[in-house]
N, C-alpha and C positions, 0 to 999 in steps of 0.2 A: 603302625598306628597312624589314624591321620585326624583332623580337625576339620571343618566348614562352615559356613555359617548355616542356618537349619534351611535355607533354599537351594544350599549344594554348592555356591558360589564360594570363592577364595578357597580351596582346598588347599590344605598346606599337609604332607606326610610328616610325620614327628618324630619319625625314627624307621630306618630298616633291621634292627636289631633281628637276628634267627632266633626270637622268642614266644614262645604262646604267651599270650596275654590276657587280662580277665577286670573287668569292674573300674575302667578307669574312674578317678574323682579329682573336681577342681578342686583346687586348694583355695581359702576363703578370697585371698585377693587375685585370683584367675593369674595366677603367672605359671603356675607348676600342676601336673596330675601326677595322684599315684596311683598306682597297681600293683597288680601282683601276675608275676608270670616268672614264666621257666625256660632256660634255654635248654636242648634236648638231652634225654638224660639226668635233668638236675631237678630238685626238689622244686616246689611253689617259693617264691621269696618275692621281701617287697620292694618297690621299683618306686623312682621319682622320673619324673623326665620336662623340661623346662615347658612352654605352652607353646614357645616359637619354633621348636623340633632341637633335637639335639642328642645327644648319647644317654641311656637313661641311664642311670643313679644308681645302684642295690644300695640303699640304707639299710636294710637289717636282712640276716641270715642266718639260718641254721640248720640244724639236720632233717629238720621237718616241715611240711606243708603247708605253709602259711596264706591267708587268705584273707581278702576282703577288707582291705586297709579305707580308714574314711579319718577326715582332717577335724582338728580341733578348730573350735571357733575361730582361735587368734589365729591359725595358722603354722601352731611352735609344737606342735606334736601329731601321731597318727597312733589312731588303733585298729589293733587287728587280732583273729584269729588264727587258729588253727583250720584248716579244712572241715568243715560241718561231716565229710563222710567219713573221714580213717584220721582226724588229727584234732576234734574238739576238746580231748581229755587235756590239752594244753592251755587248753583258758582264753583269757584275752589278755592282749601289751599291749601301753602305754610307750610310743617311742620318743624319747625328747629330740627331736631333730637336730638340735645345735649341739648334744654331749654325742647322740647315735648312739646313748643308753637306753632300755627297755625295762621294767617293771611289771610283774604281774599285776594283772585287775584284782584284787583279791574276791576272795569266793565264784572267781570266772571257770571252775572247774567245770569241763564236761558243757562248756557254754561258748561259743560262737557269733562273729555278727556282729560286731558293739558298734554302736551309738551315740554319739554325745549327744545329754540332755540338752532343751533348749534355756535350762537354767545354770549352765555348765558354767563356773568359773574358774578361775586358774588355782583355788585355793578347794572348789566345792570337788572338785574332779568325779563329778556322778557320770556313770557312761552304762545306761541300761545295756542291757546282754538276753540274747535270743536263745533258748535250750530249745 
């Protein structure tokens, strides 16, 4: 994975990790991206990796295909799905980054994609969802 500025200049690599990768996202104060990728053999999970390069992170894993992680306003959580093809029946989480505890979306069944509103507070926790 690499970074530059959008005229191609300062090119920094972020990492050589032997992983497929997908969807990275700044994190709101541009120091961190996540993603989600797999190294060969292993399920989709989700990945942190700092802005200046460095070894990425697994924050959250499990048996199943996880996808399309995007950052809370503040910064203090990610959500994500399941795979939209073979793994939306798992919903959407809420990952608290500082416990690396996870919470269903509730009613995220069969639902993919999630979103933080742009009326999102840390108490409203509305996070529309894509079926």
């Amino acid at each position: 994975m690499w970074r530059s500025k959008i005229d191609g200049t300062q090119k920094l690599q972020l990492f050589s990790h032997p992983c497929r990768r997908n969807l990275p996202r700044w994190s709101p104060d541009g120091k961190q991206l996540a993603f989600f990728g797999h190294p060969p053999g292993e399920p989709w999970q989700i990945y942190v990796v700092p802005a200046q390069g460095g070894t990425p992170e697994l924050v959250y894993s499990n048996a199943t295909n996880l996808a399309d992680p995007t950052w809370s306003p503040d910064g203090k959580s990610l959500a994500f799905g399941g795979n939209s093809l073979n793994n939306s029946r798992i919903g959407s989480l809420r990952l608290d980054l500082k416990t690396r505890t996870a919470a269903k979306v509730p009613g995220s069944d069969g639902l993919y994609s999630p979103r933080w509103s742009p009326e999102w507070t840390a108490t409203s926790r509305l996070i529309p969802l894509i079926r």
